[in-house]
C-alpha positions as a Markdown table, in Angstrom:
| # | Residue | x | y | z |
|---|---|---|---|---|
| 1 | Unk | 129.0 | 229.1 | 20.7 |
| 2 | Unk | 131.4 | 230.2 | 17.9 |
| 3 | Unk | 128.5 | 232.5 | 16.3 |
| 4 | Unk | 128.5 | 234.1 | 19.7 |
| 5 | Unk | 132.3 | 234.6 | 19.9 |
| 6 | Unk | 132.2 | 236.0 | 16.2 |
| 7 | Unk | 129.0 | 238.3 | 16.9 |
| 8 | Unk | 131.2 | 239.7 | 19.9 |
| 9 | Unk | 134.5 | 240.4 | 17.8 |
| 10 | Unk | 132.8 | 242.2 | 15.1 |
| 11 | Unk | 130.4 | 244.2 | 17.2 |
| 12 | Unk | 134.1 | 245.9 | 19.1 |
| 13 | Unk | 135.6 | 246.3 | 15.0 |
| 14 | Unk | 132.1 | 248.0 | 14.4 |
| 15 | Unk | 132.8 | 250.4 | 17.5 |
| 16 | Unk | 136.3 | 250.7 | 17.2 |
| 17 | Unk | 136.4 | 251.8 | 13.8 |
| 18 | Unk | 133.7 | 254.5 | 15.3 |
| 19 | Unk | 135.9 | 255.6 | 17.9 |
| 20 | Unk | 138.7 | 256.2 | 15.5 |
| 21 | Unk | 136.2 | 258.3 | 12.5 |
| 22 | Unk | 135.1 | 259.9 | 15.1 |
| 23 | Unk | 139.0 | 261.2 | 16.3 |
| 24 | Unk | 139.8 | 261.6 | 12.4 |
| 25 | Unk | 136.6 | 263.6 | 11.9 |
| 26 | Unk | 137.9 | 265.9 | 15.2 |
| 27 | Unk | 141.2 | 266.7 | 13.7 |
| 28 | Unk | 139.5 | 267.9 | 10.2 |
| 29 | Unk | 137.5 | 270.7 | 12.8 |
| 30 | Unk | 139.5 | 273.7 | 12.3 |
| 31 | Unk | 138.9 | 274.8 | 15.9 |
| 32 | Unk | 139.5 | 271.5 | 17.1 |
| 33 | Unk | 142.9 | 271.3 | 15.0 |
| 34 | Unk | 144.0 | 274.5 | 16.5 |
| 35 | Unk | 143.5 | 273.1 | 20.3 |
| 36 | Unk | 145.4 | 270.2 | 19.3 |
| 37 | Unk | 148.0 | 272.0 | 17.7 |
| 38 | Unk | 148.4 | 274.2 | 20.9 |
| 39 | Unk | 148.3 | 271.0 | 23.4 |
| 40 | Unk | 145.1 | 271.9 | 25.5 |
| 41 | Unk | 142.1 | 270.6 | 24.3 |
| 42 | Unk | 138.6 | 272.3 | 25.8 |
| 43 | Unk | 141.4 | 273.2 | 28.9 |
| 44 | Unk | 142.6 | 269.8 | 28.7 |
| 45 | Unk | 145.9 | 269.3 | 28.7 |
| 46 | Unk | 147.2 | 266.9 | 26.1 |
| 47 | Unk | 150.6 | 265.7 | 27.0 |
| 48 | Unk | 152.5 | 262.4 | 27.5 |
| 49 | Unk | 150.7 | 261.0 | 30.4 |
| 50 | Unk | 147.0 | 261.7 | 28.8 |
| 51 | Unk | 148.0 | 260.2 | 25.4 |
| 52 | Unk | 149.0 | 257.3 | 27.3 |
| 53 | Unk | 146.2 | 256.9 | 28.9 |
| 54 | Unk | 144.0 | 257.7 | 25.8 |
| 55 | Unk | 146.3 | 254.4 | 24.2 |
| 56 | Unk | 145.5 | 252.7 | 27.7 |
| 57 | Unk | 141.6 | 253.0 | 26.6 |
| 58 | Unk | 141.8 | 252.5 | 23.4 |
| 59 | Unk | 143.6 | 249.5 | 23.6 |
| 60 | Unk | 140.5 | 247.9 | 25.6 |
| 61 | Unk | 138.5 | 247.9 | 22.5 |
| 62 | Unk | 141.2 | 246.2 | 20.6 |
| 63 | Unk | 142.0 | 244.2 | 22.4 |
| 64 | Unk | 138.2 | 242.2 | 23.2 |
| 65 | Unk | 138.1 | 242.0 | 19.3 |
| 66 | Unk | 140.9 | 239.1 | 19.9 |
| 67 | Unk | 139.7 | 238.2 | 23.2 |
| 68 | Unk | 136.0 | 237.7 | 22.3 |
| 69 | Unk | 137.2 | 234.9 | 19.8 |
| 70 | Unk | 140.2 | 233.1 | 21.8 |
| 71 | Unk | 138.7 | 232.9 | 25.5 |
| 72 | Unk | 136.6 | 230.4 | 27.1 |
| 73 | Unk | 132.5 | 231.0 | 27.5 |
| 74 | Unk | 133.0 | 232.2 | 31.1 |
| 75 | Unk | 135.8 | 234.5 | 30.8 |
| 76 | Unk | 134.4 | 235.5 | 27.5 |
| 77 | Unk | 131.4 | 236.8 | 28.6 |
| 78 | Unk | 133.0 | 239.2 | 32.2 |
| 79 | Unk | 135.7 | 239.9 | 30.1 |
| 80 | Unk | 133.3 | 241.2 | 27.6 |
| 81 | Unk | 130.9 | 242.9 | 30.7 |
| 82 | Unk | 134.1 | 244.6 | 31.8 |
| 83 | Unk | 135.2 | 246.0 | 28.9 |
| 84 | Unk | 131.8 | 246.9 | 27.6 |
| 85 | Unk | 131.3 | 248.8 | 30.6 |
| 86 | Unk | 134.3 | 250.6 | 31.0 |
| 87 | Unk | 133.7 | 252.0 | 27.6 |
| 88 | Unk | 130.6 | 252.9 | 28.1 |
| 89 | Unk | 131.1 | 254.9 | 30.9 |
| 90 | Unk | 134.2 | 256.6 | 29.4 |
| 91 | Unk | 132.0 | 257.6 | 26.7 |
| 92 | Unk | 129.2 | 258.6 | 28.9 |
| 93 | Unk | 131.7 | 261.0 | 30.9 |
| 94 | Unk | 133.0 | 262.6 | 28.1 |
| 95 | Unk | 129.5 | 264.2 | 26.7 |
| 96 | Unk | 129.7 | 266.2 | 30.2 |
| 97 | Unk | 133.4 | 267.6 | 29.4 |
| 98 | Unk | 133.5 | 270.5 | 27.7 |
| 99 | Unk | 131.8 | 271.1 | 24.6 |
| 100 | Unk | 131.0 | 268.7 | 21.6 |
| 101 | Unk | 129.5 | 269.1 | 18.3 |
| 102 | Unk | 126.9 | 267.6 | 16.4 |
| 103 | Unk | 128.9 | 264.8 | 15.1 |
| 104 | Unk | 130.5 | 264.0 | 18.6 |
| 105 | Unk | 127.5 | 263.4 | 19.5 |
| 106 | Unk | 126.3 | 261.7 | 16.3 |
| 107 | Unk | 129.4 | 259.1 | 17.2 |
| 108 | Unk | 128.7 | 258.8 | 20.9 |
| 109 | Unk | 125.3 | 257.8 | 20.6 |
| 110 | Unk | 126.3 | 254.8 | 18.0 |
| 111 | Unk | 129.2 | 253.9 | 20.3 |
| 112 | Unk | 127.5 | 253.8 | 23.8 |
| 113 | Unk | 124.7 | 252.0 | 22.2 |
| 114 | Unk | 127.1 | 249.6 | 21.0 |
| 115 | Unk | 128.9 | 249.1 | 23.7 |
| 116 | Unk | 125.2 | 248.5 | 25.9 |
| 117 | Unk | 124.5 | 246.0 | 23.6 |
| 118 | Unk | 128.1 | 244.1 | 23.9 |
| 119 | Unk | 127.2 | 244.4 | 27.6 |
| 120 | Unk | 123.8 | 242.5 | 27.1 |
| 121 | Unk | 124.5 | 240.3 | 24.7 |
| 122 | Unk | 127.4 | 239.0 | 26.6 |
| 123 | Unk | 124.7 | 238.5 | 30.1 |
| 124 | Unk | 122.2 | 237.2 | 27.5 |
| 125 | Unk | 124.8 | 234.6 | 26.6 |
| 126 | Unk | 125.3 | 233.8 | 30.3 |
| 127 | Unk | 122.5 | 232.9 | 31.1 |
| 128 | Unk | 121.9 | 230.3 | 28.1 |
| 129 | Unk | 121.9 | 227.3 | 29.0 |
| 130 | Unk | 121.4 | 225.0 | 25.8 |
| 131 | Unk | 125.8 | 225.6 | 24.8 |
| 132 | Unk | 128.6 | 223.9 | 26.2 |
| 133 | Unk | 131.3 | 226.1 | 28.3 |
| 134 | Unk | 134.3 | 225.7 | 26.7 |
């Protein structure tokens, strides 16, 4: 069970550290830079209450990469379900916001495929039978 906790944890550092290139790689776009700079992104306001909720999101992934080696089988594996699927679906809805570019897009794909993955892995473990719950 402990390869399964440590396949878990490294696959959310694999897409965290995606999510943040990804942001780095937006603020070396000149036309993004300039957005930022003027606080509305693509007409999307960026103020105190979205950054907060952009640190709300980001936190999830963060967060699991501790969670997916401290908690128990059971809460392990929903917890992993949840969090996979939130991301995933944040990632999905942001391809149909705006505009992206050809390295978005690069990064999304990576990310939501990762994230699927966490998702199934996490059932596939489920279902196993053969490992104690602990």
């Amino acid at each position: 069970m402990k390869h399964k906790k440590e396949v878990l944890s490294v696959l959310w550092i694999f897409v965290t550290l995606n999510y943040l290139y990804c942001d780095l790689i937006g603020l070396m776009d000149s036309s993004m830079l300039k957005q930022y700079l003027t606080g509305s992104v693509e007409g999307l306001e960026i103020n105190e209450h979205f950054l907060l909720y952009a640190g709300i999101l980001m936190e999830i992934p963060i967060m699991m990469v501790l969670l997916s080696r401290i908690l128990a089988k059971k809460a392990n594996v929903w917890a992993n379900v949840f969090a996979g699927s939130i991301k995933t679906l944040a990632m999905v809805a942001t391809l149909f916001v705006g505009s992206f570019t050809s390295y978005y897009l690069f990064f999304a794909i990576i990310e939501i495929a990762t994230t699927i993955f966490i998702v199934g892995y996490a059932i596939h473990w489920l279902r196993q039978k053969n490992d104690e719950i602990a």
